[in-house]
C-alpha positions, 0 to 999 in steps of 0.5 A: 937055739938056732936061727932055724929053731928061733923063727919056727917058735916065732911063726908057731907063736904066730899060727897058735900052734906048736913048734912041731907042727910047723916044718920048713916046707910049710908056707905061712898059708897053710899055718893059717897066717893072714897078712897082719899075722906076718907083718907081726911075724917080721917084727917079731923076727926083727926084734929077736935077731936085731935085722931090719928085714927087707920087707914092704908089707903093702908089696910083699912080691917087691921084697928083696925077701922070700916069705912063701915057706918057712925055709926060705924065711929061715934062709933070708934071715941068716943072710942078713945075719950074715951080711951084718958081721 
């Protein structure tokens, strides 16, 4: 399963939908995600991928890591993946 697959099962396990309503233009408002719903996202995410994500949940727009669309989630989380080998 790829990374782009992985988050959108964690964010749709998130949103209570399923996987195939969640697109990588969709931002975590329109599926209905609150704050709470993405901090527990983040650690989801940390947990399947073993990152630590760059995120200050009392300051997301200080983050170093963009949550406004699913892609852009998708794109941040193969740049640590990255990063880390």
């Amino acid at each position: 399963m790829s990374i782009k697959d992985k988050v959108i099962a964690i964010i749709a396990d998130q949103a209570v939908l399923e996987p195939s309503d969640v697109t990588l233009q969709s931002t975590l408002e329109d599926l209905g995600i609150d704050s709470l719903g993405l901090v527990e996202s983040i650690f989801a995410i940390e947990e399947e991928f073993d990152i630590s994500v760059p995120f200050n949940a009392n300051d997301p727009k200080a983050s170093d890591f963009d949550i406004s669309t699913v892609a852009s989630i998708v794109a941040g989380i193969e740049r640590l993946k990255a990063e880390q080998s």
